[in-house]
ZAMARGU-4260 file (C-alpha; in steps of 0.2 Angstrom, whole numbers, plus 5000, padded with zeros to 4 digits):
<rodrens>
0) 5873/5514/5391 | 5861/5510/5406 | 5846/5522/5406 | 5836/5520/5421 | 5822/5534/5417
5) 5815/5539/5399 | 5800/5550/5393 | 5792/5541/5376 | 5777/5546/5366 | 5768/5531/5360
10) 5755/5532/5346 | 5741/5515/5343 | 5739/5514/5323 | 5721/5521/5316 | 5709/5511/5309
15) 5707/5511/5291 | 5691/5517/5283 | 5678/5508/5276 | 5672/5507/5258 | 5660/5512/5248
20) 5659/5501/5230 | 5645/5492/5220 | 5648/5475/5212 | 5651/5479/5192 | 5645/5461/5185
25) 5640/5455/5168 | 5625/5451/5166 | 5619/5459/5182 | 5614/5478/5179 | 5613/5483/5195
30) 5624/5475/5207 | 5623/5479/5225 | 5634/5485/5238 | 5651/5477/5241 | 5665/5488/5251
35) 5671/5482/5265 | 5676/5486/5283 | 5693/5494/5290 | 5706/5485/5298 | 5707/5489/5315
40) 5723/5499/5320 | 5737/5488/5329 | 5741/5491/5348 | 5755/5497/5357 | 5760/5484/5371
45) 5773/5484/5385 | 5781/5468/5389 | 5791/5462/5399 | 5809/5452/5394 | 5820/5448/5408
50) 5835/5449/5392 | 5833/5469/5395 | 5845/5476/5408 | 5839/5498/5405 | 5828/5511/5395
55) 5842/5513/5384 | 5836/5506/5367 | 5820/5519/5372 | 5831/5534/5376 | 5836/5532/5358
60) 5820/5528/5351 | 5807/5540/5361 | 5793/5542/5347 | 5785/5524/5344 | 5770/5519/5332
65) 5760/5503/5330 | 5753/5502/5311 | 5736/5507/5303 | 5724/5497/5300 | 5722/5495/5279
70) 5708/5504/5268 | 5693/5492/5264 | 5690/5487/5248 | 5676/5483/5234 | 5670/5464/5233
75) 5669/5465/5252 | 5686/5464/5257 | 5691/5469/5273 | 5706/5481/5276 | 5721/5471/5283
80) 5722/5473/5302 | 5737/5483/5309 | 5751/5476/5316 | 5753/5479/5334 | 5768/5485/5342
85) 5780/5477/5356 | 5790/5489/5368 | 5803/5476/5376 | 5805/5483/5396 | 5815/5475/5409
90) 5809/5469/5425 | 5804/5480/5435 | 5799/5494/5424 | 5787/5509/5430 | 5774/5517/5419
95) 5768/5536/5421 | 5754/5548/5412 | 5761/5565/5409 | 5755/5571/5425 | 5767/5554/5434
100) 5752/5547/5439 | 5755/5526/5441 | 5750/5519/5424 | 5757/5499/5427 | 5771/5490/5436
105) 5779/5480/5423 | 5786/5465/5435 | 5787/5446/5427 | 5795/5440/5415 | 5782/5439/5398
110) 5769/5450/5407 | 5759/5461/5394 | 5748/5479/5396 | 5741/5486/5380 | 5745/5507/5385
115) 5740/5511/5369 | 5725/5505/5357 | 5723/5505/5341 | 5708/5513/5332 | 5692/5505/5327
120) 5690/5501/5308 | 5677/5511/5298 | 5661/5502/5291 | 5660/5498/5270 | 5644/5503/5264
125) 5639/5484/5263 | 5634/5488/5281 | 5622/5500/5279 | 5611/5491/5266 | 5593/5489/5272
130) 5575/5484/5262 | 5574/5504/5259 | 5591/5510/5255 | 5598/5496/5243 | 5611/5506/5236
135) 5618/5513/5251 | 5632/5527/5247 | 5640/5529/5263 | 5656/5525/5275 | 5663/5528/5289
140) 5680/5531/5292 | 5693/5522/5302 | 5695/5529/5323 | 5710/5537/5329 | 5723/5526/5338
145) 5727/5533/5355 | 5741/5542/5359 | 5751/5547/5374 | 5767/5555/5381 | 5772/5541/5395
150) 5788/5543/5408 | 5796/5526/5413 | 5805/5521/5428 | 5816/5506/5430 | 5817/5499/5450
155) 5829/5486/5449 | 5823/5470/5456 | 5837/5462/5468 | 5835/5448/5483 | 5849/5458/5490
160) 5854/5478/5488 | 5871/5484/5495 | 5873/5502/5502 | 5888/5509/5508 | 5899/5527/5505
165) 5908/5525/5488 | 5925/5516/5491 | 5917/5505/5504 | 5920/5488/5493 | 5904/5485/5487
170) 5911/5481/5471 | 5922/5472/5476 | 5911/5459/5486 | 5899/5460/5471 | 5914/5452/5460
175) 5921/5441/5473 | 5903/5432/5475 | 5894/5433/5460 | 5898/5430/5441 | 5897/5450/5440
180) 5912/5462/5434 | 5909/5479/5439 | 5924/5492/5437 | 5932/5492/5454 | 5946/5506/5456
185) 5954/5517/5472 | 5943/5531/5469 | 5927/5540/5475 | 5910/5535/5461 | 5920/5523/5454
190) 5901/5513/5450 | 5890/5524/5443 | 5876/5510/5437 | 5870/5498/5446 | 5877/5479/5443
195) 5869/5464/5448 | 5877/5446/5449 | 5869/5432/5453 | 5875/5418/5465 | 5866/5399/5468
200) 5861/5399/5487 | 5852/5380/5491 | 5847/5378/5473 | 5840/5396/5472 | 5849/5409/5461
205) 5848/5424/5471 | 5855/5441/5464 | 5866/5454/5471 | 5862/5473/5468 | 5878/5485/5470
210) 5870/5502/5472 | 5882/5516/5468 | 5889/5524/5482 | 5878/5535/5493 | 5883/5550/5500
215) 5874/5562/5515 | 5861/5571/5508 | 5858/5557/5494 | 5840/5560/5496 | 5839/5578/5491
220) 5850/5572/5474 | 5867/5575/5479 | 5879/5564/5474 | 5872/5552/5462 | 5857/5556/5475
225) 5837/5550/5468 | 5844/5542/5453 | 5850/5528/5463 | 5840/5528/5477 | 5825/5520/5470
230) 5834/5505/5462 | 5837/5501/5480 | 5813/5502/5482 | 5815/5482/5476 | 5826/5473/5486
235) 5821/5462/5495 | 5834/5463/5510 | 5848/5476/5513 | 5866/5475/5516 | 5876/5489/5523
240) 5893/5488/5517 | 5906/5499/5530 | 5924/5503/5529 | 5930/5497/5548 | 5944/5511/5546
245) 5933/5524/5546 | 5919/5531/5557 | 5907/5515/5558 | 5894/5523/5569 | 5894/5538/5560
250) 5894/5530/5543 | 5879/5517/5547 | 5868/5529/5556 | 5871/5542/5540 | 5864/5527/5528
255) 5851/5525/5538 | 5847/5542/5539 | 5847/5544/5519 | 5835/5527/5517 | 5823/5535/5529
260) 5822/5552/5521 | 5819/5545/5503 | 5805/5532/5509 | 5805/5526/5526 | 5799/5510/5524
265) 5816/5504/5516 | 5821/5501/5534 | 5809/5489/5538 | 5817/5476/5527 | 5828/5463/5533
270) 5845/5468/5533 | 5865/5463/5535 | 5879/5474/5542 | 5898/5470/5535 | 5912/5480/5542
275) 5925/5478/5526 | 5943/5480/5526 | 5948/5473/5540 | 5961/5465/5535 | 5969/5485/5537
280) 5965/5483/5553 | 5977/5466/5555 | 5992/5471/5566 | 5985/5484/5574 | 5973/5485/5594
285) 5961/5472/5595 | 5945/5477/5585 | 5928/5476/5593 | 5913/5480/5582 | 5903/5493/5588
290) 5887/5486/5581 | 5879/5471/5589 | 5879/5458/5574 | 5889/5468/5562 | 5900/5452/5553
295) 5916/5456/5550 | 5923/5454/5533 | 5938/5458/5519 | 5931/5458/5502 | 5948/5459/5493
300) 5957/5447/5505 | 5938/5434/5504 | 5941/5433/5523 | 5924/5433/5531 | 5912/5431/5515
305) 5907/5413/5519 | 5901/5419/5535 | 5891/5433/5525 | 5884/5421/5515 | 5876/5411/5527
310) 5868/5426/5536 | 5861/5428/5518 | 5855/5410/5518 | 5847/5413/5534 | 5838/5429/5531
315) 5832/5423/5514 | 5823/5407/5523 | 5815/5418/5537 | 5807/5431/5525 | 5801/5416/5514
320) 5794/5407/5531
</rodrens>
């Protein structure tokens, strides 16, 4: 099941509290003070493992704790530190307070933040033994670990995002370039995650997001609407997948319009426009595009895709020059 936005609640272990004993040896009446400290509480850490694809394994498991630290203990042993406590996120992961205010941006592969610490362990009275207290009776206990309710976001991250209307054969290209096997069927929604393939360009694996189908008005949640949106926030170049047998003006300037009114800086990326399914159009008037650059393709026939790849090769060296 992929889960691309999940509240939690995350608790750090406490510390464990200090000691207060006195050493009971023969021979020696009046032994002095020997508890030890608290462990301290273990952590709560995000990290980042490239092996997770959603939030689904924390949509099941919302309510996560670290370990306490352990108890001290007579003969000045220290409590056992708590163990701290690994939340496995997928690239690309965004972190929020309860009031959705930007915590972290959990990006590369193996990076860390500790969103939750564990508490401090309490002092044994060993600690408090001083030239006029020599039989010191006190200890403190072990702090509180901190705790907070946290909303995560997951932004795939993608060199390249298509867009198009449902049916326009995003899927299709995805499978046709890529090792990637989305569902592919004659019907509107038919992709209602977002897959990514991945495809070796001059050495470079680059990696293909299909968005699911956007629809007018996708920016105020219709359709699959917001949900899918911002999966489209980290790519680094868009492609506009269009049906050629449908209203290509119409349907370009409509995708636009919906990038813009969710964020407009999505149009400033670099970005490709295919005209699919033209081999439909085989047989029929000659077809002129009207978009200036639009490459024409036939996902299900591979007629064109070479020449889309290219355009990808060429675009992915200008943004990196």
């Amino acid at each position: 099941m992929f889960i691309d936005h999940v509240r939690i609640t995350v608790k750090a272990g406490n510390g464990g509290n200090g000691c207060v004993s006195f050493r009971r040896e023969k021979y020696v009446p009046k032994g002095g003070p020997d508890g030890g400290d608290g462990g301290r509480g273990g952590d709560v850490i995000l990290e980042v493992n490239e092996a997770q694809h959603s939030l689904s394994d924390l949509f099941y498991t919302p309510h996560i704790k670290a370990m306490s630290g352990g108890h001290g203990q007579g003969n000045n042993c220290y409590g056992k530190a708590g163990e701290d406590k690994i939340i496995k996120v997928s690239p690309g992961t965004v972190v929020f307070d309860d009031k959705k205010n930007l915590i972290v941006d959990m990006l590369h592969q193996g990076d860390r933040f500790i969103i939750a610490k564990g508490g401090k362990g309490g002092k044994g009275n060993t600690r408090f033994k001083s030239s006029t207290n020599r039989t010191p009776r006190k200890a403190t206990l072990g702090k509180e670990g901190e705790a907070f309710a946290l909303f995560l976001e997951l932004k795939l991250i993608a060199d390249v995002g298509f867009v198009g209307y449902p049916n326009a054969g995003k899927s299709t290209l995805l499978s046709k370039i890529s090792n990637a096997h989305p569902k592919i069927a004659d019907y509107p929604f038919t992709t209602l995650i977002p897959n990514v393939g991945v495809r070796k360009i001059n050495d470079k694996k680059v990696t293909f997001a299909d968005i699911p189908g956007i629809i007018e008005g996708a920016h105020n949640g219709k359709g699959l609407g917001l949900d899918f949106l911002r999966h489209i926030d980290r790519t680094g170049m868009i492609v506009f997948i269009i049906d050629a047998n449908q209203d290509i003006l119409n349907q370009y300037m409509n995708l636009q319009n919906e990038l813009k009114e969710y964020n407009p800086d999505l149009l400033k990326k670099p970005s490709i426009v295919l005209l699919n399914k033209i081999d439909i159009l085989e047989g029929k008037k000659k077809f002129r595009s009207p978009i200036e650059g639009a490459i024409l393709i036939s996902a299900l026939k591979e007629k064109g895709i070479e020449d889309f790849l290219d355009a990808v090769k060429e675009k992915l060296a200008d943004n990196a020059g």
